[in-house]
C-alpha positions in Angstrom: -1.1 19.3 22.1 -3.7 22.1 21.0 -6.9 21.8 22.3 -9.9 20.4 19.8 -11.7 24.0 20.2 -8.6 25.7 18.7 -8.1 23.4 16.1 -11.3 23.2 15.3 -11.9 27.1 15.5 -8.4 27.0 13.2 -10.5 25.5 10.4 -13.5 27.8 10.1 -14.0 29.6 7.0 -16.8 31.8 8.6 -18.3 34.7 6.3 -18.9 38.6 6.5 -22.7 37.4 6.2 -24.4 36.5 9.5 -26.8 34.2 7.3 -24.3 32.6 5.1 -23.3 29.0 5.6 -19.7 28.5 7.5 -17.3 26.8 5.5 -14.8 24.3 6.3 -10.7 24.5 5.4 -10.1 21.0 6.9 -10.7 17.2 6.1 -14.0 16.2 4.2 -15.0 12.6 4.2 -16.4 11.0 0.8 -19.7 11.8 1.8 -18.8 15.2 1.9 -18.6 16.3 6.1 -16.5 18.1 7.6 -14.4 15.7 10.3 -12.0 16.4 12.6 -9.6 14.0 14.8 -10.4 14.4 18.6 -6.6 14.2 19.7 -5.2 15.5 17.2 -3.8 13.7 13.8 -4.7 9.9 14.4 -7.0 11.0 17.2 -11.1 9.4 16.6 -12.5 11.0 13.8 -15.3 13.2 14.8 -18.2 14.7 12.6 -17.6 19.3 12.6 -21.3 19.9 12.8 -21.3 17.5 16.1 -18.2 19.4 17.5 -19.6 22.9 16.6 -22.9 21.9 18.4 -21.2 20.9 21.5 -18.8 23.9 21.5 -21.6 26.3 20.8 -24.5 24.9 22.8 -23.1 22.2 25.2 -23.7 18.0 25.3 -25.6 16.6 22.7 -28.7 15.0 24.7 -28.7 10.7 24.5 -31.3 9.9 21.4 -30.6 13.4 19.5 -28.9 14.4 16.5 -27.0 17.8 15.5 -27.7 18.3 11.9 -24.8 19.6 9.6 -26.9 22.3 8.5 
């Protein structure tokens, strides 16, 4: 199984701009956010943003929230 970092790393769209917005080349829910599955294809659906916080800056504190932008 590939690990969710590389999956998740597989689907960034990130730009030549430092400033610009990353994009996403993976699922989208109907409210429009990027998800992916944590094991894999029928794994839990996880929120990117969530994912990209946790890989980038470590556990989300209990009570917080990682905004998607």
């Amino acid at each position: 199984m590939i690990p969710l970092e590389a999956r998740f790393r597989a689907k960034l769209v990130v730009p030549d701009d430092p400033d610009a917005c990353w994009g996403w080349d993976g699922h989208v829910d109907d409210k429009g956010y990027a998800r992916i599955a944590a094991g894999g294809k029928g794994g839990r659906s996880l929120f990117a943003h969530r994912v990209s916080y946790e890989l980038h800056v470590g556990p989300i504190p209990e009570g917080m929230q990682a905004l998607h932008r």
